[in-house]
C-alpha positions in Angstrom: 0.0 0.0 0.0 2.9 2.2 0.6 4.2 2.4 -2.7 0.6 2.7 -4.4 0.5 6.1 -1.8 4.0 7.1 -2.6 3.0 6.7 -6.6 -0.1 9.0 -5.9 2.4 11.6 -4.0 4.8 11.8 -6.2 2.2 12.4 -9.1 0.5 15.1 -7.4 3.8 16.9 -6.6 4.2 16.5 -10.9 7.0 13.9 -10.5 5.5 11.8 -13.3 8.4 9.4 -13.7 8.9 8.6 -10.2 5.3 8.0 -9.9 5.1 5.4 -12.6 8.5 3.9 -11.2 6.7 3.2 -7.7 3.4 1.8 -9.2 5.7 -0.3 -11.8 7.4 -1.5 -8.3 3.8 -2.1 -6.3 2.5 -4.2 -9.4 5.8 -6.0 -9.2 5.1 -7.0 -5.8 1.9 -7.6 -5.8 1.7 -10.1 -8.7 4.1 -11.8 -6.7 2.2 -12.1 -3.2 -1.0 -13.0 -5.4 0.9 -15.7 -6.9 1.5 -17.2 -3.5 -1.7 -16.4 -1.8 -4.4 -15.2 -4.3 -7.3 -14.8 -2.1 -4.8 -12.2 0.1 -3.2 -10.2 -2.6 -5.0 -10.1 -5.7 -7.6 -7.2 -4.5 -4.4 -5.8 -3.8 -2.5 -6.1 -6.9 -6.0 -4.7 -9.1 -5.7 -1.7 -7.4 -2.3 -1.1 -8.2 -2.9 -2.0 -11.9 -5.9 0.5 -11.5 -3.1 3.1 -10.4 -0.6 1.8 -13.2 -2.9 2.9 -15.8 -3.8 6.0 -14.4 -0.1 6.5 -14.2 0.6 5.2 -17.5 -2.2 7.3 -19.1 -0.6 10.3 -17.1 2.4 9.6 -19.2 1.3 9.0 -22.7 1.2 5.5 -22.3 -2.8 5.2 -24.0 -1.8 1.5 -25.2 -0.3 0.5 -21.6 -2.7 2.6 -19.7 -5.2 -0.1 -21.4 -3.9 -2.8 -21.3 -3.2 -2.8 -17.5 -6.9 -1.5 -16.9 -8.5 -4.4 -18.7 -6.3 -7.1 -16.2 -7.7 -5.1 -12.9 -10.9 -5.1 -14.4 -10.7 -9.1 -15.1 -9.3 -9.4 -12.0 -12.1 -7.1 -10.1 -14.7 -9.5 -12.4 -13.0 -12.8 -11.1 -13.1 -11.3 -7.3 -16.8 -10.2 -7.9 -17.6 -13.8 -9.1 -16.3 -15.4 -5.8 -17.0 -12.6 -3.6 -20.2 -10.3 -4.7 -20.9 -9.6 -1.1 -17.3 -7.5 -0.7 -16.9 -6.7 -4.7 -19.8 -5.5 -6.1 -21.1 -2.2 -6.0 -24.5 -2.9 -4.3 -22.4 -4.7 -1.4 -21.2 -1.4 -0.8 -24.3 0.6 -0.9 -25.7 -1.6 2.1 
């Protein structure tokens, strides 16, 4: 989580580059810790990819901005699907 927050620092203090370094860095751990414990991490490692594109998109990345949105959305669908109570947005409403 720290690095996701230092990635959203960074970018609001216009250090772009160091910004998508640190999310590069989160997403690097993450899909690590969800390949060892998936039910953990992987909430965890979508978020980050969320941040990456923004990131990426913040950089003139459009093409890798995308393609890291569509895995955290596949991966917020495949949480949803075993989880609706905690990741869908009616859950949340409640």
């Amino acid at each position: 989580m720290s690095l996701n927050n230092l990635s959203n620092r960074r970018s609001e203090n216009g250090d772009r580059p160091g910004a998508l370094a640190a999310i590069e860095e989160a997403v690097t751990l993450y899909r690590e810790l969800a390949q060892a414990a998936p039910a953990v991490y992987t909430a965890d490692l979508a978020m980050s990819l969320n941040n990456l594109s923004n990131r990426r998109s913040g950089t003139g990345d459009p093409a890798g901005a995308l393609a890291a949105i569509e895995e955290a959305v596949t991966l917020y669908r495949e949480l949803a699907a075993t989880a609706p109570a905690v990741y869908t947005p009616t859950s949340r409403c409640r």
